[in-house]
N, C-alpha and C positions, 0 to 999 in steps of 0.2 A: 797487463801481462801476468804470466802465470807466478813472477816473481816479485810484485809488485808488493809495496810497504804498507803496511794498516799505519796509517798515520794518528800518532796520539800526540799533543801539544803537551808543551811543557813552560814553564815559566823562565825565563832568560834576560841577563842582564848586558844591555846591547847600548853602542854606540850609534844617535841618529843620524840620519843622513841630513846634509844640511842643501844649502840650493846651488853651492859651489860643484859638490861632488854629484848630485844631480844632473849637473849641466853636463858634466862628464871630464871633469877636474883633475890634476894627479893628485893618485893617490900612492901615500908611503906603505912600506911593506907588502901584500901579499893582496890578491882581489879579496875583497871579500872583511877585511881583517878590520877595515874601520867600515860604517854606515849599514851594515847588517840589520837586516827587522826583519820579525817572523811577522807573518803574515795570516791570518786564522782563513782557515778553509770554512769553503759550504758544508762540508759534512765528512765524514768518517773516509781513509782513501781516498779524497779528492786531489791529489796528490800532481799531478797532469794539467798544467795550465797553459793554453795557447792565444797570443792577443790575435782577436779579430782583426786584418789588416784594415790602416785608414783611421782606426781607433785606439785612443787606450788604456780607456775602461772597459771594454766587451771582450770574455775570454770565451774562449769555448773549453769542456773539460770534461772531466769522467765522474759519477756518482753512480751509488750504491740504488738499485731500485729494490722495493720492498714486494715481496708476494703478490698483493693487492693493486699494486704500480704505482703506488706513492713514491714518493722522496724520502730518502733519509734525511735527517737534518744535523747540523753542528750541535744540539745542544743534545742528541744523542748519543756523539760520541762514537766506541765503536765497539758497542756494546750492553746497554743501559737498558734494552731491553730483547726480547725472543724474535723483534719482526727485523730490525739490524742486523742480529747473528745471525738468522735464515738466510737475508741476503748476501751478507759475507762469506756463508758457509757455503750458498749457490753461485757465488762470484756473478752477481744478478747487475751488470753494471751496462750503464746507458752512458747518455752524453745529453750534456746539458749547459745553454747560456749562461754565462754570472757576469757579475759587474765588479771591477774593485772600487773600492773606495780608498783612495792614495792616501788620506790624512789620517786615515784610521787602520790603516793597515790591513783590510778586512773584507773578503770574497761575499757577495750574498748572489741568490740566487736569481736568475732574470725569469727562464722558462725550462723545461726540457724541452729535449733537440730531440731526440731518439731512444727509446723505452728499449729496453729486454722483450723481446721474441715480438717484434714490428713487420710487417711484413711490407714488402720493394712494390709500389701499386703499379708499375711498369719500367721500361728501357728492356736489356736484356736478360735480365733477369726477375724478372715479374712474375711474382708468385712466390720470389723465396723467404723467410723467413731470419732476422736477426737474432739471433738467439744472444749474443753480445756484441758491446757496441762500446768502446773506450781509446784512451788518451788520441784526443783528435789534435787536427793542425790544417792549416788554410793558405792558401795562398789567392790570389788573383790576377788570372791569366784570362789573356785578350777580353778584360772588360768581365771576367764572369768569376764569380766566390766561390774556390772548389777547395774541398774540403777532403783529407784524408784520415783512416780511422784505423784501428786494430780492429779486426770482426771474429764474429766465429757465424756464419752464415746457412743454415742448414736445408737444404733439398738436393738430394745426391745427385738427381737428374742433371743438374749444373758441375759435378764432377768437382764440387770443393773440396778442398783436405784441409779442417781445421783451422789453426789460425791463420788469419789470412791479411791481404793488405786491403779496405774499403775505399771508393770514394764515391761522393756525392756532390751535387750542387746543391750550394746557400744561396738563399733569397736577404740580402741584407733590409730589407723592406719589413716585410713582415717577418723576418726573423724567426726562417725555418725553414729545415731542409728538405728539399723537394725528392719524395722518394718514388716519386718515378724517374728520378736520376740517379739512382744507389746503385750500387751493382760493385763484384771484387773484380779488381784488375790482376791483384798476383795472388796469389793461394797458397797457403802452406803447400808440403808434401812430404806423403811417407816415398823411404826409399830401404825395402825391406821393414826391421822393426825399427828403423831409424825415422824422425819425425823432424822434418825441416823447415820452421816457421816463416812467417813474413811480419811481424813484429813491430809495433811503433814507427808504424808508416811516417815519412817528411816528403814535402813536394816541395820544389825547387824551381822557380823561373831564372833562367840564364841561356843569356845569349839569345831571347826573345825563344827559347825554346822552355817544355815544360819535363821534368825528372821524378820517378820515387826513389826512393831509399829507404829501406826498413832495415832492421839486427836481424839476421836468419841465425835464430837458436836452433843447436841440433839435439835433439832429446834423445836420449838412448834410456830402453826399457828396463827400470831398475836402478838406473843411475842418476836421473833428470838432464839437466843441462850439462852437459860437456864442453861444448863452445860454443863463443858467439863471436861473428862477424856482419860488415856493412856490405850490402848490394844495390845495386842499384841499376834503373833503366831508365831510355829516357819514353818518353812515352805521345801520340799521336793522336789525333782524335779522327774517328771514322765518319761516314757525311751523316749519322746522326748527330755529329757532336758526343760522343762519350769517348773517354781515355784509353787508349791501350798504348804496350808495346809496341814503339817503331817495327813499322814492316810485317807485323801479328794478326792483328786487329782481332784479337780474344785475349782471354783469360789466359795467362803466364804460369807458372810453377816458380816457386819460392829460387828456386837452384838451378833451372835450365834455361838457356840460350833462350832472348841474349839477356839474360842477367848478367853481372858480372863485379867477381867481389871488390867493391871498393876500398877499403879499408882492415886489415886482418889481422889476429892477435901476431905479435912479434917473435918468431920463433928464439930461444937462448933468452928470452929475458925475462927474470923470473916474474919481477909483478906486472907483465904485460902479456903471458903468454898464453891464455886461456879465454880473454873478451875484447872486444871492442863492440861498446854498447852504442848505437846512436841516439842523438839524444837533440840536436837541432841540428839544421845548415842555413845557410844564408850569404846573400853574395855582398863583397863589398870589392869596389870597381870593379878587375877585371880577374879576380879570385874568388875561389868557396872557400868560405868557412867551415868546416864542419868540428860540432862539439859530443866526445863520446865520452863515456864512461870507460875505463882501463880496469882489466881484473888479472893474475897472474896466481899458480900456485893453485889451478883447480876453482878459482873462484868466476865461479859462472852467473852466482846472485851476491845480496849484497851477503857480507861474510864478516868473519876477523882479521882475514887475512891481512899485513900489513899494504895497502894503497889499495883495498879492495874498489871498484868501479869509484875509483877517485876520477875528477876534470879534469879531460883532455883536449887539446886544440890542436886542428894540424890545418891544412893548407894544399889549394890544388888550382892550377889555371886550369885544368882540367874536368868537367863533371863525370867523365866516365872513364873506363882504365883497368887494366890487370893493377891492383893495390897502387892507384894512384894519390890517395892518402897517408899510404906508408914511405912513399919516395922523396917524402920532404919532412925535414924535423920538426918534431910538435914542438908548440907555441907556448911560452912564458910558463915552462914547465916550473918551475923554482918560484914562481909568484900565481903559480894555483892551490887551491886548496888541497888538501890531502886525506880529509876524511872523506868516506862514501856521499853521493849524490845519485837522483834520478829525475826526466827530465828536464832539466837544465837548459834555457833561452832566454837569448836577447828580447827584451823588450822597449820599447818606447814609453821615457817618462811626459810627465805634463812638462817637465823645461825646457824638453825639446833635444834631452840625449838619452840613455840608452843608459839599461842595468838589467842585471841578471834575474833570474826566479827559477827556484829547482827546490825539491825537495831533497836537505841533506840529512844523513844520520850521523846519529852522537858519535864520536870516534873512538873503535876501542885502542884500547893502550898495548901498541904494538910495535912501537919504536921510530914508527913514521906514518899513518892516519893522524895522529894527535898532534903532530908537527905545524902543520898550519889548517888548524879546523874553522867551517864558518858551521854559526857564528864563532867569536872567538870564546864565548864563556857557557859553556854547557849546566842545564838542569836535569832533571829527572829524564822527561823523558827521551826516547830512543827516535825522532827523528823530526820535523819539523818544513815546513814551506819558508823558503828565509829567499829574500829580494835584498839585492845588493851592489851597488855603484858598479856599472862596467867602465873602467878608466880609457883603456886605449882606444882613443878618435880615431887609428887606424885602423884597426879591427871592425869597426863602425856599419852595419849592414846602411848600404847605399842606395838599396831600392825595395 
């Protein structure tokens, strides 16, 4: 995303997680607050990590490609040399397999998934070109690995606008996605000089049916981001087998029917009134989960603002709905973090429960970010991949 964190590590002194709170144990005080470890990324901005369903060491994620179409690498950093900065300065980002290593704390690299400017070798959009390709996420519906992406996709003939929502099918076999099954299901849109994204796509199986949900950023010329809110559709698959919009069967517009906002900043309240970033969902029995980021006060990236896109959880027996997200009180407000994050998801440990992993930033000293920061003891640097015990077995993604 266009707001996205250059990730730089920092040295931090952290309480481990031990196999009690692994398992998914109570924990005293606040998520986050004991069993925190940073986690060292593939490389510079890799910031975006999604576990391969089934598995949980195979993430899929977002890197930096170089000119030439190599990898950036960790011991690069982000910045160390001219073929790094090129890429960061061209926001040149792919997607790419890694593996963690649990005992080590520590992302390496499996394969790349999808290169900067790849072109679709078929489905319905064959011939267009990837220009970018970042923070993915997977789910698996009736037997098949489909994959969502943030894109910027370029052949106008296709009527794209910008950022847009991707998906593709994975092959979990040979470990790669088949791009003659690529193609955007929702597309940004301009509306006049107004610019309405589809942003950090998440797919959702519930109720044996399959959903997106992306942040539709609205960009206005001169100002950048002004708001962000959650949309969502559910979506159907055509007797080719590729996704759309129930009842469409094409390519959607970030804002038009039947999209429809799920989740929306809270009007009257000041550090809530400006974002609601999505950032994962997931069902557990016969409820969504969904985890955003909260911005209030103009803050539309990550900022100073006090509780700038600090951890939010809220709750819906509903997947679709005029702000069916906002109609029910978010979740262990008082026992989330409160410095900035981005995204932020449940994951699957090897004991067989469940902890978090998001990229948080250091908290500035504002009167409430620094209140309950993860981790709890900050270094130098400004932000960090930090994995941390998710306590509550009720929250517990069920499928």
């Amino acid at each position: 995303m266009k707001y996205a964190i250059m990730l730089v590590l920092a040295v931090f002194q952290l309480v481990h997680i031990d196999g009690a709170i692994a398992a998914g144990g109570t924990i005293p005080g606040y998520f986050g607050q004991l069993g925190a470890s940073i986690i060292t990324p593939i490389a510079c901005g890799a910031a975006a990590n999604a576990q391969v369903p089934g598995t949980t060491d195979l993430f899929v994620g977002r890197q930096f490609f170089k000119q030439d179409g190599s990898l950036t690498t960790a011991e690069e950093k982000c910045g160390n040399n001219e073929g790094i900065r090129e890429a960061i300065r061209s926001s040149r980002w792919g997607i790419v397999l890694a593996k963690l290593d649990w005992q080590h704390k520590k992302f390496t690299i499996v394969k790349p998934l999808i290169a900067p400017m790849t072109e679709i070798t078929g489905g319905p959009m064959k011939g267009a070109v990837i220009k970018k390709a970042l923070d993915p996420q997977m789910v698996i519906y009736r037997g098949e690995y489909v994959m969502t992406f943030e894109c910027i996709v370029i052949r106008q003939h296709y009527r794209i606008q910008g950022t847009s929502a991707c998906i593709a099918t994975y092959d979990p076999v040979s470990q790669q996605v088949r791009l003659d099954r690529t193609y955007v299901a929702v597309s940004g849109r301009h509306t006049g000089p107004q610019f309405h994204s589809a942003s950090v796509p998440q797919l959702l199986v519930f109720g044996g049916n399959l959903f997106l949900y992306w942040s539709e950023l609205t960009i206005d010329p001169g100002r950048g981001i002004t708001r962000i809110g959650v949309r969502g559709v559910q979506l159907e698959a055509d007797t080719a087998g590729f996704y759309w919009a129930k009842g469409i069967g094409h390519m959607v517009y970030s804002i038009n029917p039947p999209t429809v906002e799920v989740w929306g900043p809270y009007a009257g309240k000041p550090m809530s009134d400006t974002a609601v970033d999505i950032k994962s969902l997931w069902v557990h029995g016969n409820e969504i989960i969904a985890l955003a980021g909260l911005g209030g006060g103009g803050c539309a990236s990550q900022g100073p603002q006090p509780g700038c896109f600090r951890m939010a959880l809220a709750k819906s027996s509903r997947p679709l709905g005029d702000h069916v997200f906002n109609d029910s009180p978010l979740l262990h407000e008082e026992q989330l973090p409160t410095n900035g994050q981005g995204y932020t998801r449940p994951i699957r440990n090897p004991a067989g429960g469940y902890s978090f992993i998001g990229s948080f930033r250091k908290p500035p000293i504002n009167g409430y970010s620094e209140i309950r920061p993860v981790p709890p003891v900050w270094g130098s640097g400004p932000s960090a991949i930090v994995m941390f015990p998710f306590p509550d077995k009720n929250l517990w993604p069920t499928q």
